[in-house]
C-alpha positions in Angstrom: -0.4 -5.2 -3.8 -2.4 -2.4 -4.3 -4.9 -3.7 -6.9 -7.0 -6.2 -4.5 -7.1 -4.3 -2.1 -7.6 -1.1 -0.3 -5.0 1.3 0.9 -5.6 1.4 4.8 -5.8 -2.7 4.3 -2.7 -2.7 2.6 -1.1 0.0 5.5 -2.1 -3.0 8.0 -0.4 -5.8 6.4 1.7 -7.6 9.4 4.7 -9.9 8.4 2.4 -12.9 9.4 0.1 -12.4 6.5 3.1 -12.4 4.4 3.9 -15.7 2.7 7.3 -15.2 0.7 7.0 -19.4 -0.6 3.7 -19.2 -2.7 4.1 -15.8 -2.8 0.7 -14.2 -1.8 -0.7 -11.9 1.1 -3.4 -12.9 3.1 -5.8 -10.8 4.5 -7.5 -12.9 7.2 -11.4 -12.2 7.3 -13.5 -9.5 9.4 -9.8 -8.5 10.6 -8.8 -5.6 7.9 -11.4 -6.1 5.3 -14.9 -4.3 4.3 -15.9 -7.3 2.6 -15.7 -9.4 6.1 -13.6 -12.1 3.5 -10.0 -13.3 3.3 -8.2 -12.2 0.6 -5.5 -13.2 -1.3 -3.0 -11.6 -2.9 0.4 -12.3 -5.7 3.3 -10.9 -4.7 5.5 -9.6 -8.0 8.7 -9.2 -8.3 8.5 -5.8 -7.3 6.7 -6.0 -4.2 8.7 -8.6 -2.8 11.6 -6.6 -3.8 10.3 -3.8 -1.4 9.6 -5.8 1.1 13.4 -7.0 1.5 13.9 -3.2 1.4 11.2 -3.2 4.0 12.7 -5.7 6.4 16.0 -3.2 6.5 14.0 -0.7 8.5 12.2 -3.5 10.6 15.4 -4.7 12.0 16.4 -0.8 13.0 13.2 -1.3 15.8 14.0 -2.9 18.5 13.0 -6.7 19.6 9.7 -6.8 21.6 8.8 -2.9 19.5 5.2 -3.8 18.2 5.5 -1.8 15.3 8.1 -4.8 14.0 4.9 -6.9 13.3 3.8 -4.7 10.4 4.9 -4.1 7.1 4.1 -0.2 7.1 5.0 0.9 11.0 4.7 4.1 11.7 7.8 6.4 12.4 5.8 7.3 15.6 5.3 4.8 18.5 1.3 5.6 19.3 0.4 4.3 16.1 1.7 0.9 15.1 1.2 1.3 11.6 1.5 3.9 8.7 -2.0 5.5 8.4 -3.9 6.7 5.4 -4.0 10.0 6.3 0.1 10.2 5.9 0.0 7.9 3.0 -2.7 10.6 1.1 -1.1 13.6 2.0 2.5 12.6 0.7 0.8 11.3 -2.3 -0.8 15.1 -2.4 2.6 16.6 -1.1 4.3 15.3 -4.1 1.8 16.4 -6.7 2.0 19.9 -5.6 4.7 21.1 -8.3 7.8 22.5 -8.7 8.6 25.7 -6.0 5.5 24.4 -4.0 6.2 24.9 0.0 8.1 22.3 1.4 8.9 23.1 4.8 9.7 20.5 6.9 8.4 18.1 4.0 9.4 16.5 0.9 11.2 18.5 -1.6 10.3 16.0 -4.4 6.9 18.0 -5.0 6.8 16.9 -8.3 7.6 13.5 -8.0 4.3 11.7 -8.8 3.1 14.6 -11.3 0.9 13.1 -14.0 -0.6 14.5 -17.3 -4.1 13.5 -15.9 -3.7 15.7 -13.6 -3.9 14.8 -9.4 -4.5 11.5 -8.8 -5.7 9.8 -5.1 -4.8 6.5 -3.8 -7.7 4.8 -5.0 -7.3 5.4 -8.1 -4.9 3.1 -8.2 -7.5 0.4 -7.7 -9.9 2.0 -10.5 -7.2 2.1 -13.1 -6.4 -1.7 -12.5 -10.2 -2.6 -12.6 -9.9 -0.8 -15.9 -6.9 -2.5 -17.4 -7.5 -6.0 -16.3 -10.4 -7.2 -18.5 -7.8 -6.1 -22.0 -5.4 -8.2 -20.1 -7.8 -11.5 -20.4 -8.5 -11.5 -16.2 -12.1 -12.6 -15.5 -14.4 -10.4 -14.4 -14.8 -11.7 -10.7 -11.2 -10.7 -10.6 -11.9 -7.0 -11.8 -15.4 -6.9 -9.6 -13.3 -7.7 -6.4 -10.6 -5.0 -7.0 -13.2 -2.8 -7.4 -15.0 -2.9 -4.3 
């Protein structure tokens, strides 16, 4: 979900934009996007997967509870949505090591620990505009999940 399209766009995906039949996200235009275009996106079998995990804690929120429109809502109730402030520091929280300080945080500090050494959310993006062209996917493809 992550490869066409930004993290904070992704963090601001609403149920609505969510279409479980054909499978795809859409991101309407000028809404989330820098681009100002609508985007769409295939959903694997692993997103959708975590999205039926994700409707679990939607139904935990009660009826009428705007956070419920949105994929990602926050565990706070002034901000709807999961930000990308949280989302980049527990990517950095669990990168920290073994023994790092974990008060009243994670204790999986070494959860997403890679031989490259720390890694940011849009690198995520990067590596799959880097891996797409071996797979055969045209190069419009790789130029818009590179933006």
């Amino acid at each position: 979900m992550l490869a066409r399209s930004g993290v904070g766009e992704a963090l601001m995906t609403r149920w609505t934009d969510l279409d479980f039949k054909t499978r795809t996200r859409r991101t309407p235009p000028k809404e989330h996007t820098k681009s100002s275009a609508a985007i769409a996106i295939h959903l694997s079998d692993f997103v959708l997967a975590q999205c039926a995990a994700l409707q679990i804690v939607r139904a935990r929120l009660p009826e009428g509870e705007s956070r419920r429109e949105f994929v990602f809502p926050s565990q706070r109730g002034k901000i709807v949505h999961v930000t990308i402030h949280t989302t980049c520091k527990a990517i950095r929280g669990r990168q920290c090591g073994k023994g790092a300080s974990t008060e009243g945080r994670t204790t999986a500090t070494d959860a997403l620990i890679v031989s490259g050494g720390q890694w940011k959310c849009h690198d995520l993006r990067r590596t799959c505009g880097t891996i797409m062209p071996s797979l055969g996917d045209g190069t419009g493809n790789v130029a818009s999940c590179s933006r």
